[in-house]
DOKOL-370218 format. One record per residue (C-alpha): residue in three letters; z negated, x negated, y negated. Coordinates in steps of 0.02 Angstrom, whole numbers, plus 50000, padded with zeros to 5 digits. Each point is the difference from the previous one (the first is absolute). Layout:
! residues N
alaZXY ...
This chain:
! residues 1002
unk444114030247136 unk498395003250129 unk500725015250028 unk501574993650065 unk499184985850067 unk498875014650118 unk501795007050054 unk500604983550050 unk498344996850099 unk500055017150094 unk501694996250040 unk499534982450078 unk498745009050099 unk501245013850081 unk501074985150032 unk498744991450085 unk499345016250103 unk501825002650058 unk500434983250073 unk500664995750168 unk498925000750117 unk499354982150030 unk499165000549839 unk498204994849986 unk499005016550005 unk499255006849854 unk497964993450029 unk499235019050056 unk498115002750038 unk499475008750141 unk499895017249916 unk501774997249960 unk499884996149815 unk500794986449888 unk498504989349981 unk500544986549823 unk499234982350055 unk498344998249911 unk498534987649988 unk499044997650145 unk498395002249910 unk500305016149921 unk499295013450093 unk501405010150083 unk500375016449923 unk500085018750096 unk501675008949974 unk500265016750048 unk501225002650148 unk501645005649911 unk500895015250099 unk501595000250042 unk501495008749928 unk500835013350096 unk501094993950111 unk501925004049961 unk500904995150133 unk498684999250144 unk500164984750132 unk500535003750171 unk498975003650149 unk500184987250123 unk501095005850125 unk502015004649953 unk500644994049863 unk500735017049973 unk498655009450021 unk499245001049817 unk498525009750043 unk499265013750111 unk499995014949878 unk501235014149940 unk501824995449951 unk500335007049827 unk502114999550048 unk499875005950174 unk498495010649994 unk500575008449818 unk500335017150091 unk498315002150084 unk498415001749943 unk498914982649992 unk498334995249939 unk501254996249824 unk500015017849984 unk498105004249958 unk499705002249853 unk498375008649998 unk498415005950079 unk498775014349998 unk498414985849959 unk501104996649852 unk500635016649921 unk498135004250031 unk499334985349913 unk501444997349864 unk499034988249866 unk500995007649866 unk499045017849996 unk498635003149911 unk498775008550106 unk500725003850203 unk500865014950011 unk498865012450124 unk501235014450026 unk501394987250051 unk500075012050157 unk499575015249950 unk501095003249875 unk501204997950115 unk499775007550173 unk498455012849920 unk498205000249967 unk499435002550190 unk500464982850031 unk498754989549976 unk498925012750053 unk500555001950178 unk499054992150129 unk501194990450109 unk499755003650192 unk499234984450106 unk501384994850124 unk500055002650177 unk501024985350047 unk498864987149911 unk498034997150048 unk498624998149884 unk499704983149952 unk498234993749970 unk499094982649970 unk499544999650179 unk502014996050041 unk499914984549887 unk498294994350064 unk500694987650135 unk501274992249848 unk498604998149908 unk498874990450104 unk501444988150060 unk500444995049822 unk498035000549917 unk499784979850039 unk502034995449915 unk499415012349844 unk498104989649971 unk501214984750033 unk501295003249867 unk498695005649880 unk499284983350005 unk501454991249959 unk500355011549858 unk498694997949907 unk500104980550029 unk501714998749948 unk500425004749839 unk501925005049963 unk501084985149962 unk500825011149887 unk498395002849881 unk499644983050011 unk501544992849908 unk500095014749873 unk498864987949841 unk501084982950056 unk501535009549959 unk499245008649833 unk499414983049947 unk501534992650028 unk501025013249921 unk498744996249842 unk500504982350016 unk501785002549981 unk500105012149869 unk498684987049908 unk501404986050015 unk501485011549959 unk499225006449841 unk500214980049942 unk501675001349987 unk500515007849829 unk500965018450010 unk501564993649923 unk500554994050163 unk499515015150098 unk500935012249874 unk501765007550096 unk500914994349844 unk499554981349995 unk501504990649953 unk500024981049961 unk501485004649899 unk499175009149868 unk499444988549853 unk498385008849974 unk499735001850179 unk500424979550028 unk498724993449840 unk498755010950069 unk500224991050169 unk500294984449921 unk499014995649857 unk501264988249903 unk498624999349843 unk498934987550113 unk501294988149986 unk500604989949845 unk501385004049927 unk500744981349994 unk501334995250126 unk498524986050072 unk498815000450144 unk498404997749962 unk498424998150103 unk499465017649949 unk501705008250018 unk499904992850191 unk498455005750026 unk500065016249939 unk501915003750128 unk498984991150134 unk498385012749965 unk501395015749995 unk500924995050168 unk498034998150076 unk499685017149963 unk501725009150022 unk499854992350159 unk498215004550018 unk500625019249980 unk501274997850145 unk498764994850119 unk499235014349950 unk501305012050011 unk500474991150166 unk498365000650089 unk500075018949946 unk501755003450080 unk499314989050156 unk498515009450037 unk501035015549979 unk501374995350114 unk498614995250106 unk499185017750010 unk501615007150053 unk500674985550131 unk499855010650156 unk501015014449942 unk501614985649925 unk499844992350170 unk499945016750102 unk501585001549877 unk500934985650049 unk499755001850185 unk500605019550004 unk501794990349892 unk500164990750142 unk499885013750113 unk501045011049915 unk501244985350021 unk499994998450166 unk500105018350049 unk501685001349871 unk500784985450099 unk499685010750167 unk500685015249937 unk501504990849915 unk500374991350176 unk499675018850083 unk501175007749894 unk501394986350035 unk499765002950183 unk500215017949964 unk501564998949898 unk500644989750137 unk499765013350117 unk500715011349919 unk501654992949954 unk500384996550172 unk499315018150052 unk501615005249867 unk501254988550064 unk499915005550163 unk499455017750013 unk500455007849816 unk501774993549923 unk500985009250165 unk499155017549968 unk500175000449821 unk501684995749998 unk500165013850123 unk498865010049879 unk501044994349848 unk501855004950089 unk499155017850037 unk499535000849812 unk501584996049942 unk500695012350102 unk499105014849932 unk500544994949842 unk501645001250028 unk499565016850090 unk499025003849829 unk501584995549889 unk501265010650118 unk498795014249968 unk500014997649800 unk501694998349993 unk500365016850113 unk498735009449861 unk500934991449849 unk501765008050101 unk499085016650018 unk499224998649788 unk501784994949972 unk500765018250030 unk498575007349909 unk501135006049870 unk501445004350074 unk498785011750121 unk499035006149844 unk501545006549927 unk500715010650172 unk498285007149992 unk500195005749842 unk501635005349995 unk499365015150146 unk498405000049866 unk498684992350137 unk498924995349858 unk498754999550130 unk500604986450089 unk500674990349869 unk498414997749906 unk499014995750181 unk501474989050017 unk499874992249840 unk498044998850033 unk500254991250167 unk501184987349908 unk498934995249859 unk498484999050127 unk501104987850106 unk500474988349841 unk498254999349957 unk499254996850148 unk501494992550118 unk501334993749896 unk499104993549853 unk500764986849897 unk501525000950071 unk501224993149857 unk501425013150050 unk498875015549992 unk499284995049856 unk500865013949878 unk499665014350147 unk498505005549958 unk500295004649825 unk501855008950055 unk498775009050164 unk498695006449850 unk501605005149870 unk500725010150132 unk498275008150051 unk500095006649809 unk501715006650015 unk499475010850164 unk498465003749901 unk501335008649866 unk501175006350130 unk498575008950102 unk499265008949839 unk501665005249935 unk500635005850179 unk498355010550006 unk500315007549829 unk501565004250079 unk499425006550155 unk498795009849881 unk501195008249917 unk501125005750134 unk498625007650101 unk499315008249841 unk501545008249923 unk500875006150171 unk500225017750023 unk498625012050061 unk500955007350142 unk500164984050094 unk498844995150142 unk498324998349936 unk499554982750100 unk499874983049929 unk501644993849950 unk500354982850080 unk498404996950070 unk500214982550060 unk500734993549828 unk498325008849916 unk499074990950111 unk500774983049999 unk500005001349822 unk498365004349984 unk499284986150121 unk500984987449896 unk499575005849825 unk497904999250073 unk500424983150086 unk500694992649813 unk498445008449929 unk500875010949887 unk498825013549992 unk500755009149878 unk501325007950074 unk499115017150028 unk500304999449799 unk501805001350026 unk499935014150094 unk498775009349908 unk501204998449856 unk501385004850093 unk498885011750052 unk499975008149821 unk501434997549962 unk500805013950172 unk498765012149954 unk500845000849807 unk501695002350097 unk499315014050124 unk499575009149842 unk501554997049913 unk500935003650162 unk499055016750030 unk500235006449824 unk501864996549998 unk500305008250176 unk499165018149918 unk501044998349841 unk501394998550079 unk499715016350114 unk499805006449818 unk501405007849912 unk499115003649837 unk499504983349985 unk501194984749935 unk499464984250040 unk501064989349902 unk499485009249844 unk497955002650029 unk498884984650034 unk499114998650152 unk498415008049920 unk500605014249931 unk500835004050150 unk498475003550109 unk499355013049859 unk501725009749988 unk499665004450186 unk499155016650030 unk498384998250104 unk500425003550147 unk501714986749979 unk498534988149961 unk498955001950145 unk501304999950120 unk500354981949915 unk497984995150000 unk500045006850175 unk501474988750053 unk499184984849908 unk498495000750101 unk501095001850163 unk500824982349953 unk498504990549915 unk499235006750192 unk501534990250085 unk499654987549857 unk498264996450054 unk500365001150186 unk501404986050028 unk498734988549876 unk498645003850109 unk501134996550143 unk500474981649914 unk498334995449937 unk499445003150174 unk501264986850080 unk499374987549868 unk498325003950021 unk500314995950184 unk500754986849965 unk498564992349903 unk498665005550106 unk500944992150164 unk499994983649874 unk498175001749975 unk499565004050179 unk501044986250062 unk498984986949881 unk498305005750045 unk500664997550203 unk500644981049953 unk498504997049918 unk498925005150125 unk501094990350150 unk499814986149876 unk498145001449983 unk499805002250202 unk501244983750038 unk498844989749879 unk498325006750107 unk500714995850142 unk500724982149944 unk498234998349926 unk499175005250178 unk501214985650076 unk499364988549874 unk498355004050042 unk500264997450198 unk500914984749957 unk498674992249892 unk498485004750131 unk501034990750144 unk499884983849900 unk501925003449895 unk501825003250055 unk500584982950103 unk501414991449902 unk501775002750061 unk500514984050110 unk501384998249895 unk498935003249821 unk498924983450081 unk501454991050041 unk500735002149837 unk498374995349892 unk500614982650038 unk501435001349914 unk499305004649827 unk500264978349936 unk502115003350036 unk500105014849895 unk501205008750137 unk499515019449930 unk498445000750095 unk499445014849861 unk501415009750061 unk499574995450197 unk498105003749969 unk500415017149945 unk501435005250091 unk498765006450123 unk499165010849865 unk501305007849947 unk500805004350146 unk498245010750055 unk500175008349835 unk501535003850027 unk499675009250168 unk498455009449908 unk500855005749873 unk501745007050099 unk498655008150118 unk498985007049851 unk501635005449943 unk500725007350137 unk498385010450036 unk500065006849800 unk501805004850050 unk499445009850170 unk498615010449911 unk500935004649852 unk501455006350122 unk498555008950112 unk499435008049870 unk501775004249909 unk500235012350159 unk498625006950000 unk500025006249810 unk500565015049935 unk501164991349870 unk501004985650035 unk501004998449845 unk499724981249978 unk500484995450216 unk501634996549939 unk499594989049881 unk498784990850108 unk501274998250142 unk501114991049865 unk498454987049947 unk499834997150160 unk501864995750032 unk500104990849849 unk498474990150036 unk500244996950173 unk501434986149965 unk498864991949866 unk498694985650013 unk498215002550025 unk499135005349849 unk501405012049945 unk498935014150045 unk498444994049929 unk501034998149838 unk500405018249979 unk498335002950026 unk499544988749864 unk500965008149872 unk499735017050055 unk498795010949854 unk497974999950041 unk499115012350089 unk499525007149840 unk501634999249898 unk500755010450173 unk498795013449996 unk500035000749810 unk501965004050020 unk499565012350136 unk499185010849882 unk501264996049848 unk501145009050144 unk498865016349995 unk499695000249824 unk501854999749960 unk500105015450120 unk498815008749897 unk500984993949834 unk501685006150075 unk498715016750016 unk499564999849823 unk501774995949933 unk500715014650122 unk498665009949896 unk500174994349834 unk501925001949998 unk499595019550034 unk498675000249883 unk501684994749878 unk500985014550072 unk498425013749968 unk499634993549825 unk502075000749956 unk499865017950034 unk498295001149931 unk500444993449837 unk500665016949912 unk498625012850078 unk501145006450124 unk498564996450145 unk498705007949900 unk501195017549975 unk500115001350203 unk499225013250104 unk498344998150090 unk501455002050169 unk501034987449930 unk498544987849955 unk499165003950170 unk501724995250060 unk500194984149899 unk498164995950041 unk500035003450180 unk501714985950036 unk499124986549890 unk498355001550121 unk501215000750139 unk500744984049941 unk498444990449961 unk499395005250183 unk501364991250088 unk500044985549895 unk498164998950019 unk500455003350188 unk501424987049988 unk499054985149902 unk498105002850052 unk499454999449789 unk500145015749885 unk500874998149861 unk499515009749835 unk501214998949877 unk500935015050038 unk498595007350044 unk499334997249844 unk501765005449904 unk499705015450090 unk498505002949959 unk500104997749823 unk501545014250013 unk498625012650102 unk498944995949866 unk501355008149871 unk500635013050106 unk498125005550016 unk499794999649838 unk501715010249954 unk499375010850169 unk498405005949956 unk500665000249802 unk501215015450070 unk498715008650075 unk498714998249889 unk501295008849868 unk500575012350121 unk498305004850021 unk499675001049804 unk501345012450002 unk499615008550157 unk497975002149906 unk500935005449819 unk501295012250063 unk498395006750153 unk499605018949956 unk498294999050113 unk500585014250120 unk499955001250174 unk501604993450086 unk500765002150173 unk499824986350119 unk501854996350070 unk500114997150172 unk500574981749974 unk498014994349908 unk499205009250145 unk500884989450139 unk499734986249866 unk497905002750009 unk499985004250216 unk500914982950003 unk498584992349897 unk498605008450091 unk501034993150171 unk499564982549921 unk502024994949954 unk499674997149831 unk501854997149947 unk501515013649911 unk500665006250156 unk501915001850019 unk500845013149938 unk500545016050112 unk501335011449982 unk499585012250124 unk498405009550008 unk499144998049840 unk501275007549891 unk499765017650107 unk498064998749984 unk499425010049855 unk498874992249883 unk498015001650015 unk498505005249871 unk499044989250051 unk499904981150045 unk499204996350163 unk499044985650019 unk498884996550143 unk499765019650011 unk499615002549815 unk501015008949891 unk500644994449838 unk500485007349835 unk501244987549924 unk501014998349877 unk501654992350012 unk499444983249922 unk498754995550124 unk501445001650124 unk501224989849948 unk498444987949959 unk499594999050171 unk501834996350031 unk499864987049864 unk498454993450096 unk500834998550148 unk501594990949930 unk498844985449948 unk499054999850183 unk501954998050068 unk500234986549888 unk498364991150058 unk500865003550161 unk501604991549977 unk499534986649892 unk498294993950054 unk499994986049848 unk499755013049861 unk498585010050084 unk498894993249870 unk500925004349844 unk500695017350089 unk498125004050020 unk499554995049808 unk501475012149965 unk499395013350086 unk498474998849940 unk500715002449834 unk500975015150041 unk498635008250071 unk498764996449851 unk501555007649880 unk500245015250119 unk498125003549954 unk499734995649824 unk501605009749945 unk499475013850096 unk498345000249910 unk500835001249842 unk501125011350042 unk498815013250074 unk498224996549963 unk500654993949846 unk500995013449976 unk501644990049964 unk500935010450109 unk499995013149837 unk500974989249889 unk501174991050125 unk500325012750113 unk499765016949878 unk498685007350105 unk499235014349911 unk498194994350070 unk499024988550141 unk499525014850139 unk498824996850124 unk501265001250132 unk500794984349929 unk498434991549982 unk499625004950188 unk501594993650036 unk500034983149928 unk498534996950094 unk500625005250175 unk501544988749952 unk498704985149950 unk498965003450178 unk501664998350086 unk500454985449918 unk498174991950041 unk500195005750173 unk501404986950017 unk499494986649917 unk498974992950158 unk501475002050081 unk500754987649867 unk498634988450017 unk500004999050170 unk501794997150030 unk499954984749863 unk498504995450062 unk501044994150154 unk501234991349929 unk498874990249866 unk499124982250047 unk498344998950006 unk499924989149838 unk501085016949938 unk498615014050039 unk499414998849824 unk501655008849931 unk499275017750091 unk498715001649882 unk501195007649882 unk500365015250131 unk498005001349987 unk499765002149828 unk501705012549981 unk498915011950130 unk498524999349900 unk501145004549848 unk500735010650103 unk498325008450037 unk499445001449844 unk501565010149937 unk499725011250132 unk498005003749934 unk500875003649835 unk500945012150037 unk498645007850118 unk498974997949829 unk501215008049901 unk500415015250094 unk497825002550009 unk499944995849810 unk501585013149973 unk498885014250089 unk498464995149920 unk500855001449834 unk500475018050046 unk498095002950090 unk499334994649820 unk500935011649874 unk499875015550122 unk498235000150046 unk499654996449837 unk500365017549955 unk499015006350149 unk498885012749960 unk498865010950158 unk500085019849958 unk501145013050111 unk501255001050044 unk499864987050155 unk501034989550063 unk500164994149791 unk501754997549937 unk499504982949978 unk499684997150184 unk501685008050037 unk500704987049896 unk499124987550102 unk500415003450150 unk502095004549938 unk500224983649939 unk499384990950161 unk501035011150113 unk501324991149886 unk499274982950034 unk500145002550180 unk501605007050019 unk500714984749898 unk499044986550110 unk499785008850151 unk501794995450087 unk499754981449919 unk498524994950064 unk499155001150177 unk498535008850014 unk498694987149998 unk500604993849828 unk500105020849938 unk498435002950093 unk499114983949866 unk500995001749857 unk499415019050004 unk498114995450029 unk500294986649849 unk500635017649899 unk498655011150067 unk498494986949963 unk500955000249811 unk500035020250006 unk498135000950033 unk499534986149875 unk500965012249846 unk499415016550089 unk497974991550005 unk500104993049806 unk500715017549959 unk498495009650075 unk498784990449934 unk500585000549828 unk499975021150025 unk498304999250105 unk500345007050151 unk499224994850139 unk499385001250182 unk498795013049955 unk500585015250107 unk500595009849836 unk501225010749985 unk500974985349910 unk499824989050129 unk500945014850126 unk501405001249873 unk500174978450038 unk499895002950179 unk501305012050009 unk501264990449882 unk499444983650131 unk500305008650135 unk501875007149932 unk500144979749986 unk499724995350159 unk500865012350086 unk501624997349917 unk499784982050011 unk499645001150189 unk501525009550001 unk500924986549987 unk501084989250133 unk499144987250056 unk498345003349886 unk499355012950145 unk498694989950045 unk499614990049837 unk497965002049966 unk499845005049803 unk498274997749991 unk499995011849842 unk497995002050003 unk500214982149892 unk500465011149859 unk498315003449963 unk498674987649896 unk498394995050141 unk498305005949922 unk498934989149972 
């Protein structure tokens, strides 16, 4: 209840503040306070002056009414900088009240350490300012300063003065307010809750009884005293509150009436204005839009001829489609088709009788997709499988290429499968053709009877080279006119790709230079609207196609860019079609650009858009030279077929080392110029080939090895003559042409045969073995010569041979073999010396080996010669054998004659006699075998061995150097030695140094 009452109150007080103004003013002291009427006698009270709100609409200067004040406009200055605009200053970042402790590198850590500490040059443009330029101030303002002073300390500040009044009278009202009770300040007092209303109204006071009593009226009269009591209260509160605040709900009230009157101006302003400007429209505006309006109604009608023309021209799409591809220009039906579906998406959409076109524009760009991929399986096929002897150019060059340019255009990137099995598919038939062409040539052969296999092994070799040979002539042909194809297509796709990257790079510079335009435009303050874009902005409220009038404009200078973008595209690509080597696809671009020229803009742009990437291009471009080197490898694996067919009962492996060489020497041929032809080797004949040497080696150097077991078993050890035929055979050798020469009719038959071998003038003893083993030699150097591939297994072979030539030879002579195998009664020493000459000739020729290998090994290969290295030093070794065994043959004979040695006359002894008979013997044998260096040692070796037997023998009868007459029986029989020993050829000058014979004294 005294809270509503308060409400009621305050509301009778705004009521009164905002009455008309003939009102009796509210009673105001001087300070401008409400001042309550009070006793006279009480002793008036200091308030503190209240200070006023801010103001929210500030009054007007006097002057203008529309002038609201002198500072910045927040609407008309909003895009320049005002005083509104700072927000900050350097006193308060550096004094910010919310740090801590002041920051002291808030400059250095910014512009560096020196800066503080730089001293800051004095200025020349300002002087230095002392106390002696304020000294004349001073002195005129020292008497108002003592003045003012005075009056300070006199007058104390109103402001301090009033600050206890208004405590104490704060401490006065919230005194009287805490009288009331707290119900009736609670927010949820409610009169019509019970609890709340017996608490306010204590109904137990009263009697119960219907009656009025005395009490009963005094108690209600007592309650109503106080309730009322507390409104005063509250009242007086709400007064002196309302009081406190008067100035700023008057300053209020007067800014609403200002407000008013400034709205009623600009309402009457804005009348005036409206006024204005309908008569500005009546007369100046309705004629020229009405001219403006006619205009735009005639470029629509100028806009719906034009749609209608293009819906004529989409109209014969079909028919036109079909005449194109009835001459198959898939070509320019699909950029045809393009163009259309461009135009109903962009132009003609939503028209109701098109509606259906697209779909029949996109079935019939899948049945060209179909008819171009079957037409190039056909084309395929027909350029693969025609005959050899026709002209080996590109057959129908401008259908491959159209087709080609439409097939990349659709995206079907697999077409270079269709060919590649095509592909496979004519190099079965070349075969097939091939093998049926030499059978029938053959009369022993019936074809209807014998399968296709087994007619390639009933030919006889040379039958079946002649057919290999005319294979490789056709898979040659084969590989050329595909090489000649994938060419065209390659050029086809690579004038795609460059023609792309050109478009894309016009595109980029257009869109520089529009954005350079844009630039200009935007620094000179923007592109001035069209007179008739302004005009027309007024029209936007009738809805007359003003969207379509706006950007008529627009489109018309993107329509001028983009034909002159176009036609410069169209003037580099033909600049640089003539100056190409290949123009294969300048056909086909002469035909776009027909095709295109009739279109609407964008048609060009379209085919660009579904044209393959960059990457997808150049991807197919080297699909294109891989299937060149696939048509290389089928070409290659279809002969491999042919070799193995023959291969496959042993007949390659029973050739002759001519007829391999021969075999060998037209399969490197034909790997060159396919090599030549496709730039990649391919090694799968190779390899078939070289799996075949590596049998014929085997079955070669098999034969020879058993040729030379027999030649070793069936060898007698003698000396044979040297036909003239080995000795041109070893002068070609030393001349460095390490090969079998050809064979001559005339000259070496007359020539009688030789003794001797002459090698490097040295004479050799041989035997018969040793030359037809360095035939056999020389047969595996040709080999190495005509089929470089095997030089590493020929060399292994070798190797082998020569290590058999010596280790049967061992056995058969040093081992004595020979005795059993041959029937030799016994091992002389003229065979011994002879097997060793034949082993020194054999050594002698082994560098030769090595070094002609050794040129046509790898470096990775080297390691192989080590073999040839360890053969010489087994070589070597057989030789000191033999050298031992003819020593240990006449020191068997020294030991059992001088053993029997005894020194009494006669002299020269029978036992020396004996001596000296049996090397006369040893000579004779070796002398004609050996040169003279080797007689000349192997005789010192025999004499040392002669004096060793002839010194043990003296000592055990005791004769010695004592000048005796024994000791002159010795030196006669020593001196019969060495004169017959001297005697001998080649031994004249041998020292004998027979005075060893006797023991030193001690």
């Amino acid at each position: 209840m005294i809270s509503r009452s308060c409400f009621i109150s305050y509301n009778r007080y705004l009521r009164v503040m905002s009455s008309n103004q003939g009102s009796p003013p509210i009673p105001q002291s001087s300070d401008g306070l409400f001042r309550k009427p009070r006793d006279p006698s009480v002793a008036p009270r200091h308030y503190r002056r209240v200070r006023s709100l801010p103001d929210v609409c500030p009054k007007e200067p006097p002057g203008e009414a529309g002038a609201l004040c002198d500072g910045p406009s927040v609407v008309a200055d909003q895009h320049r900088w005002t005083v509104y605009n700072s927000k900050v200053n350097l006193p308060a970042a550096l004094n910010d009240p919310r740090l801590a402790k002041r920051e002291s590198d808030f400059f250095t850590k910014t512009w560096g350490l020196d800066f503080t500490e730089t001293e800051v040059m004095p200025s020349f443009y300002l002087p230095n300012i002392s106390r002696e330029h304020f000294s004349s101030y001073l002195q005129e303002t020292a008497q108002r300063e003592k003045i003012h002073e005075r009056c300070k300390n006199i007058c104390l500040n109103k402001d301090d003065l009033a600050v206890p009044t208004i405590t104490n009278n704060h401490d006065k009202a919230r005194a009287e307010l805490e009288q009331v009770p707290k119900i009736f300040m609670k927010p949820e007092f409610v009169l019509n809750d019970p609890a709340t209303f017996n608490a306010v109204l204590p109904w137990s006071h009263f009697s119960v009884a219907g009656g009025k009593n005395s009490r009963d009226v005094a108690s209600s009269r007592l309650l109503q005293e106080k309730l009322s009591h507390y409104l005063d209260v509250v009242e007086v509160s709400i007064a002196r509150q309302i009081s406190l605040r008067s100035e700023a709900f008057f300053h209020a009230m007067s800014s609403q009436h200002e407000l008013q009157d400034r709205l009623r101006e600009t309402s009457d302003a804005v009348a005036k204005l409206r006024a204005r400007t309908a008569a500005i429209d009546r007369v100046m505006c309705r004629g020229p839009l009405q001219a403006l309006r006619d205009t735009l109604t005639r470029n629509n009608c100028i806009k719906l001829h034009n749609k209608l023309k293009l819906m004529a021209a989409v109209h014969q799409t079909q028919p036109t489609v079909q005449l194109l591809l009835s001459t198959s220009e898939f070509v320019g039906a699909l950029e045809l088709i393009a163009t259309t579906k461009e135009v109903l998406q962009q132009e003609l959409q939503g028209i109701h009788s098109f509606r259906h076109l697209g779909s029949q524009l996109c079935e019939m760009e899948r049945l060209i997709d179909k008819m171009m991929v079957a037409d190039f399986s056909t084309y395929t096929q027909s350029d693969l499988s025609r005959a050899f002897e026709e002209d080996a150019q590109v057959l129908e060059k401008d259908r491959l290429q159209s087709l080609v340019f439409g097939l990349l255009r659709q995206r079907k990137l697999d077409f270079l499968d269709i060919y590649s099995e095509e592909m496979i598919r004519a190099a079965k038939n070349i075969v097939r053709q091939c093998v049926m062409k030499s059978v029938s040539q053959i009369s022993e052969i019936d074809a209807d009877t014998v399968k296709f296999h087994e007619q390639m092994r009933l030919m006889t070799f040379h039958q079946w080279f002649d057919l290999l040979l005319d294979i490789f002539e056709h898979f040659i042909l084969f590989l050329k006119r595909i090489k000649a194809t994938l060419s065209v297509i390659r050029n086809v796709v690579l004038e795609v790709l460059d023609s792309s990257q050109r478009s894309r790079l016009a595109d980029a510079n257009h869109s520089d230079g529009r954005t350079n335009e844009e630039e200009e435009e935007a620094e000179s303050g923007g592109p001035a609207l069209h007179s008739g874009e302004a005009e027309l902005a007024y029209l936007t409220h009738e809805g007359l196609f003003i969207s379509d009038a706006l950007n008529e404009a627009e489109q018309r200078s993107n329509a001028a860019a983009h034909a002159q973008l176009r036609a410069q595209t169209h003037t580099e690509t033909c600049g640089s079609d003539s100056a190409s080597v290949t123009t294969e696809s300048s056909s086909s671009r002469e035909h776009n650009s027909n095709t295109t020229s009739s279109l609407p803009i964008g048609g060009a742009a379209a085919i660009e858009d579904v044209m393959p990437s960059d990457l997808e291009l150049s991807r197919v471009a080297s699909n294109v030279q891989e299937l060149l080197y696939t048509a290389s490898d089928v070409s290659h694996d279809r002969c491999v077929k042919v070799l193995m067919t023959r291969a496959k009962d042993g007949s390659l492996e029973r050739l002759s080392a001519s007829e391999f060489v021969c075999l060998s020497q037209a399969v490197e041929s034909f790997v060159r110029d396919t090599e030549e032809l496709c730039g990649r080797r391919s090694m799968s004949l190779r390899g078939a080939l070289q799996s075949q040497a590596n049998r014929f080696v085997q079955r070669f150097h098999e034969e020879r090895k058993t040729k030379l077991s027999l030649l070793l078993d069936n060898e007698r050890w003698k000396q044979a003559e040297v036909p003239a035929e080995f000795q041109d055979l070893v002068d070609s050798i030393a001349d460095g042409r390490i090969m079998l020469p050809e064979r001559r009719h005339t000259g070496s038959e007359d020539r009688k045969p030789g003794e001797f071998l002459c090698v490097d003038a040295q004479k050799y003893a041989v035997v018969g073995t040793v030359l037809l083993l360095i035939r056999m030699f020389l047969e595996y150097c040709q080999c190495v010569n005509d089929i470089p591939s095997i030089t590493t297994d020929i060399l292994t072979r070798l190797a082998d041979l020569l290590k058999h030539f010596n280790s049967r030879s061992c056995q058969l002579v040093l081992g004595a073999g020979a005795l059993q195998v041959v029937g030799l009664k016994t091992i002389t020493t003229r065979n011994l010396a002879l097997a060793s000459r034949c082993l020194q000739l054999v050594v002698h020729y082994i560098p030769v080996i090595r070094a002609h290998f050794e040129t046509r090994l790898q470096p990775r290969q080297y390691s192989i010669l080590r073999h040839l290295d360890h053969i010489t030093k087994d070589y070597n070794d057989h030789i000191a054998e033999i050298s031992a065994k003819l020593v240990a043959i006449m020191d068997s004979m020294f030991e059992k004659a001088l053993s029997k040695y005894e020194v009494k006359a006669p002299m020269p002894s029978a036992c020396l006699r004996n001596v000296c008979k049996q090397m006369a013997k040893m000579h004779e044998a070796i002398n004609e075998l050996l040169p003279e260096e080797q007689t000349q040692m192997l005789f010192l070796r025999i004499n040392a061995s002669f004096k060793l037997h002839l010194k043990r023998q003296l000592a055990r009868l005791g004769v010695g150097n004592d000048g005796g007459p024994q000791y002159g029986l010795v030196m006669v029989d020593v001196a019969f030695y060495s004169e017959n020993v001297q005697a001998l050829r080649s031994l004249e000058h041998l020292d004998l140094n027979m005075p060893e014979i006797w023991e030193q004294k001690r």
